[in-house]
N, C-alpha and C positions, 0 to 999 in steps of 0.2 A: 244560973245567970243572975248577974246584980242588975235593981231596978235603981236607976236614979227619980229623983224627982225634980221637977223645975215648974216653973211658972210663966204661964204662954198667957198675951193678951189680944182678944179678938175682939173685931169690930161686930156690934151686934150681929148684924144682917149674917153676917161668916159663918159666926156662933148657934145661931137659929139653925143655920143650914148644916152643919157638923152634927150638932145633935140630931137633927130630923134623918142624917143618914145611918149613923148611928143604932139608933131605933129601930130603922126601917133590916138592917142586918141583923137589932138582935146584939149588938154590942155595947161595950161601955165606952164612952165618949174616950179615956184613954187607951181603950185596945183599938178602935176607928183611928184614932190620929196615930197610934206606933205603927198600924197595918199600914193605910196610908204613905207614912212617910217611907217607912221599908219598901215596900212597892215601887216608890219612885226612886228610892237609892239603887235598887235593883234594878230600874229600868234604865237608868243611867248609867250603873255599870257596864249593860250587855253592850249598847249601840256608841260609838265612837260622837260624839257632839258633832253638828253641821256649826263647819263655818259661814258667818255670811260676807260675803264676798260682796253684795250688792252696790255697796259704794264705792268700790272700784270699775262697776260696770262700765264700760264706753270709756275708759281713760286711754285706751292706745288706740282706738279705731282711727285717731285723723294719721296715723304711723304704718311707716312701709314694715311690718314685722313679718316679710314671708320668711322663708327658710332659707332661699336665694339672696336675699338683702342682707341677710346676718352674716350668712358664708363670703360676698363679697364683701362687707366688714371686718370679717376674723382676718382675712387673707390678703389683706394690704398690706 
């Protein structure tokens, strides 16, 4: 497998915190961020994304949307 390389820029506080995990696994600052990022491309593969829906909430509540109100609709 081909290795590219690139150039990533972190805010210190980030940077501190990358490394200190890093360390604490036992890795090198670039096998933590490939793991990392892998992991989350993986994790987003498995589960389908939520939509959020929330700012639709309560938009047809002041509305007659029963079952019966549609059908006497379709049926005129």
């Amino acid at each position: 497998m081909s290795m590219h390389r690139t150039q990533i820029y972190f805010e210190e506080p980030l940077f501190r915190e990358i490394k200190r995990q890093a360390n604490a696994l036992g890795l090198s600052l670039s096998a933590y961020i490939r793991e990392v990022l892998q992991r989350d491309i993986d994790n987003r593969k498995k589960k389908p994304q939520k939509l959020d829906l929330s700012e639709f909430s309560g938009m047809w509540e002041d509305r007659n949307i029963t079952q019966e109100s549609l059908r006497e609709k379709a049926w005129k």
